[in-house]
C-alpha positions as CSV (number, residue, x, y, z in Angstrom):
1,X,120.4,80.5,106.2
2,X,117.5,79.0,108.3
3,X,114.9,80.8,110.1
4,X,112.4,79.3,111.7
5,X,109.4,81.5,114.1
6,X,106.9,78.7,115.8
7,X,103.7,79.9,116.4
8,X,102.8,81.6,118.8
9,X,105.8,83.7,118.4
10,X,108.0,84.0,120.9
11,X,111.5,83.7,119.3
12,X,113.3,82.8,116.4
13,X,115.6,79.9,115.7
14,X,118.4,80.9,113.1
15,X,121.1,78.7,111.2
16,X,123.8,80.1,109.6
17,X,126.0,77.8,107.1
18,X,130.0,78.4,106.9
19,X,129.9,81.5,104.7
20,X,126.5,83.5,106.0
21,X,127.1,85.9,108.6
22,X,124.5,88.1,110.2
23,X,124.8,91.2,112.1
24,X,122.4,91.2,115.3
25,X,121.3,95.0,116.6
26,X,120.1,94.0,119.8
27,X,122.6,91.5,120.9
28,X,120.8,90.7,124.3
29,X,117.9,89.2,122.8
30,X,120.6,86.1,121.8
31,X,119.6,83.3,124.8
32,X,121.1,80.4,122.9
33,X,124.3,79.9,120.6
34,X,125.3,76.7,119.6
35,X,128.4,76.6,117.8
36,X,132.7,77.9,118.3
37,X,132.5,80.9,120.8
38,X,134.8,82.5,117.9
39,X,132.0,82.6,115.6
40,X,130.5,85.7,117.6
41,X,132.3,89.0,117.1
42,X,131.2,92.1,119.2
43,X,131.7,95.6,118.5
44,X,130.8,99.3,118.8
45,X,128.3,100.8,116.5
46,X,130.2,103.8,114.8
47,X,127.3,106.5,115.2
48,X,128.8,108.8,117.9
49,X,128.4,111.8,116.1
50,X,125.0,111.5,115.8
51,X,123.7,109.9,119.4
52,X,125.7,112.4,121.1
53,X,129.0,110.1,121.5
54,X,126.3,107.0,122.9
55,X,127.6,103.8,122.1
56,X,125.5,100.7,121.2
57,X,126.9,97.3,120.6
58,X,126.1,94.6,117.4
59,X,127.0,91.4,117.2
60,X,128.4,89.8,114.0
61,X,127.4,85.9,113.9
62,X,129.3,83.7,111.5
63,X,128.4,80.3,110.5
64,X,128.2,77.2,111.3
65,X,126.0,78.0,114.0
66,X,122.4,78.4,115.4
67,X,121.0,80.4,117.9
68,X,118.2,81.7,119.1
69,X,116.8,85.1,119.4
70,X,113.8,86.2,122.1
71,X,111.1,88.6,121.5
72,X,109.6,90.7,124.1
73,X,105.6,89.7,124.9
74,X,103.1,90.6,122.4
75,X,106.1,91.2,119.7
76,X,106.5,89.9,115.9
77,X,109.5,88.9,113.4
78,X,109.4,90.2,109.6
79,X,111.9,89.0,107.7
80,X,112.2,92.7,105.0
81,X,114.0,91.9,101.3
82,X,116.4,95.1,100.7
83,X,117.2,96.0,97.3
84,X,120.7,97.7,96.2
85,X,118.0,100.8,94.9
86,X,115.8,100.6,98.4
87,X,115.5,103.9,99.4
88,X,113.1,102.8,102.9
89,X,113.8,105.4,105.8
90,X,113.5,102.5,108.9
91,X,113.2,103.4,112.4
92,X,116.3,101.5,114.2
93,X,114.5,100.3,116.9
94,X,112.4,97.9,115.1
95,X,115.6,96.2,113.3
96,X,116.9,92.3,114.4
97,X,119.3,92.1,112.1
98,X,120.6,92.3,108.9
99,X,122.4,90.1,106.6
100,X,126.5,90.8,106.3
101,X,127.2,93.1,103.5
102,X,124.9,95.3,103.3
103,X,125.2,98.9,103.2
104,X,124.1,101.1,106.1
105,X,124.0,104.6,106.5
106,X,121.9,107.7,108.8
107,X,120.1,110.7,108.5
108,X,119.2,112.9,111.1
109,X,115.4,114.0,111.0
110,X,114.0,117.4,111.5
111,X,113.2,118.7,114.8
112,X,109.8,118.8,114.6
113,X,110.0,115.1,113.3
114,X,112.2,114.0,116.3
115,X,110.5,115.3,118.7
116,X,107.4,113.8,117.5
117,X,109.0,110.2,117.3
118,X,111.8,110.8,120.0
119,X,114.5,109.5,117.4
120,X,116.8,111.6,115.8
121,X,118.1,109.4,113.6
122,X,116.2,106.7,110.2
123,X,118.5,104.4,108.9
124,X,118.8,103.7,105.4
125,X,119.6,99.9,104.6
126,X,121.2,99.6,100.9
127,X,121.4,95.5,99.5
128,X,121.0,93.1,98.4
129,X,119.7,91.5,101.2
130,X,117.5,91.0,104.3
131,X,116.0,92.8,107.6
132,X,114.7,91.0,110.5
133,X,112.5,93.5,111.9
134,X,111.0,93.1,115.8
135,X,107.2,95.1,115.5
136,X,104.1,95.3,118.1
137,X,101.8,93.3,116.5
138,X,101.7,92.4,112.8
139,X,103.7,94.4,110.1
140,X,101.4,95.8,107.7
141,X,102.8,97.5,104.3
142,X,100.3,100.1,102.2
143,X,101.7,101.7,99.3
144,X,101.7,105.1,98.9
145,X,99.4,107.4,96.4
146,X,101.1,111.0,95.4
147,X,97.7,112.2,94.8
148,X,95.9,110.8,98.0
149,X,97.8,110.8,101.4
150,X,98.3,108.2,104.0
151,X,97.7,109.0,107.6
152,X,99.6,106.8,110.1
153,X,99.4,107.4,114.5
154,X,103.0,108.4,115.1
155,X,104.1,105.7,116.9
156,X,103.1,103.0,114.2
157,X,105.3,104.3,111.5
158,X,107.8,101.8,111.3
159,X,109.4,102.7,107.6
160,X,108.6,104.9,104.7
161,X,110.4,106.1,101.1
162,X,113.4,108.8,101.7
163,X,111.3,110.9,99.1
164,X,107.9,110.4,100.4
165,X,106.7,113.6,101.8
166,X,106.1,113.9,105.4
167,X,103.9,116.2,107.8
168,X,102.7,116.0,111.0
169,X,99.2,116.3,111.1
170,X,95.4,114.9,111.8
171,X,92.4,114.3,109.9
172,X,88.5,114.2,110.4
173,X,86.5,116.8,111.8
174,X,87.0,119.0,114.8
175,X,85.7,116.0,117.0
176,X,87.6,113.5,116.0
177,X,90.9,115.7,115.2
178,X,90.8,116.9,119.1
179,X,91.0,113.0,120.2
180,X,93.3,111.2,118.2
181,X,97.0,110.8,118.3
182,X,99.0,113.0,116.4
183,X,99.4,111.1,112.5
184,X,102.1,111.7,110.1
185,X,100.5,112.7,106.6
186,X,102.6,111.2,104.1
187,X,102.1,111.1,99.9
188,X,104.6,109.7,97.5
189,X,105.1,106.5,95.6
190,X,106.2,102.9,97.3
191,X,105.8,101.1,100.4
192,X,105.3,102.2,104.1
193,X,105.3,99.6,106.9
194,X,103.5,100.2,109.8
195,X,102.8,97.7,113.1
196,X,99.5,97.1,114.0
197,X,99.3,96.8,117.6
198,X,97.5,98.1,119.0
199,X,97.8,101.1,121.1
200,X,94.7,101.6,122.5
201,X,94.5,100.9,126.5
202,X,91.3,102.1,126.8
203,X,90.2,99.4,123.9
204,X,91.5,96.8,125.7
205,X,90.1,98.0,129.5
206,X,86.5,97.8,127.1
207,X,87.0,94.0,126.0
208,X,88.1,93.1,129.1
209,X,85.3,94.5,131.3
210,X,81.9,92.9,132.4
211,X,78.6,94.4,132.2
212,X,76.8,94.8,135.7
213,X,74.1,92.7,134.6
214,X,76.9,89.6,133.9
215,X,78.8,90.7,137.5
216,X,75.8,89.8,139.5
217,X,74.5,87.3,137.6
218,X,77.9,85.4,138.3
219,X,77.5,86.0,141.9
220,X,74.1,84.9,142.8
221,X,73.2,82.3,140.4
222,X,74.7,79.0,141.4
223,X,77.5,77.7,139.1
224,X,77.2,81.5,138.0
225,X,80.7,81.7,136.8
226,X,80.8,78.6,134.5
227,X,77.7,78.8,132.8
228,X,77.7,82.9,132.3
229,X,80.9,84.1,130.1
């Protein structure tokens, strides 16, 4: 298999040789195929039970082909090694695809977890083998001290350990407590991933706006808006 994410990202290009398959979660992000039309094989995820008898469709691509998948604006691609042992907890959302053969399997999340992250549902991915994972941003992964907990804003929080304890919580004093998102606390032992976009309009509104000073300055002086940035 052949994956290949030119800078700046804005898809990927996969090959698949004659006996690699890969199972694609979202497939309407597929815009090219190259290759026999019976090398793609739709069909209906089986998690009725849990999504309330919802449907959602994957797409099993056999080699030889290539294709290509798009990524929504201001998105990355992570390619995630899975070990037969990995006990990572993964939002579905952020998952590409995966690599045929590997194990996959859900767990409903407590209430006050769900609501939080409006998903009922992690997915636990068992290997060998690979993730590709769509994120906002970068993916980041910080391991995780039992003694020393990791706070992460809710809607970052892309993976973490099936054991790893988790609450829902903030930190800081009363000031900064009352104006920050609501974090997951989380201690145990391995990795977390976590995308780093970031979520912050009003940071953005702030590096995007011009003093008063600059405003008139570009105005009245002549060749005001070349020379003043």
């Amino acid at each position: 298999m052949r994956i290949e994410a030119p800078a700046p990202v804005g898809h990927i290009r996969i090959a698949l040789e004659s006996a690699e398959a890969l199972q694609v979660l979202h497939p309407k992000a597929i815009v090219a195929f190259q290759g026999s039309p019976q090398l793609r094989e739709d069909k209906f995820m089986d998690l009725a039970k849990v999504y309330h008898k919802r449907k959602w469709i994957r797409a099993r691509l056999r080699g030889p082909c290539e294709f290509i998948l798009a990524l929504p604006p201001g998105c990355s691609y992570s390619m995630v090694p899975v070990e037969a042992d990995s006990n990572l907890m993964f939002d579905f959302r952020h998952v590409l695809f995966f690599t045929d053969g590997m194990g996959l399997r859900n767990k409903v999340q407590k209430i006050r977890n769900a609501w939080i992250t409006r998903e009922w549902v992690r997915m636990k991915f068992s290997g060998p083998g690979s993730l590709g994972l769509v994120t906002v941003g970068e993916l980041a992964t910080v391991q995780l001290r039992v003694d020393e907990p990791l706070f992460v804003e809710a809607g970052s929080l892309v993976a973490y350990p099936e054991d790893a304890r988790i609450e829902l919580s903030v930190y800081g004093n009363p000031l900064a407590s009352q104006h920050m998102s609501v974090q997951w606390k989380i201690t145990g032992t391995g990795p977390v991933l976590i995308q780093t976009g970031s979520t912050d309009t009003g940071l953005i509104e702030h590096l995007h706006k011009d003093g008063l000073v600059k405003r008139v300055l570009r105005e009245l002086l002549p060749f005001g808006s070349v020379y003043v940035r």
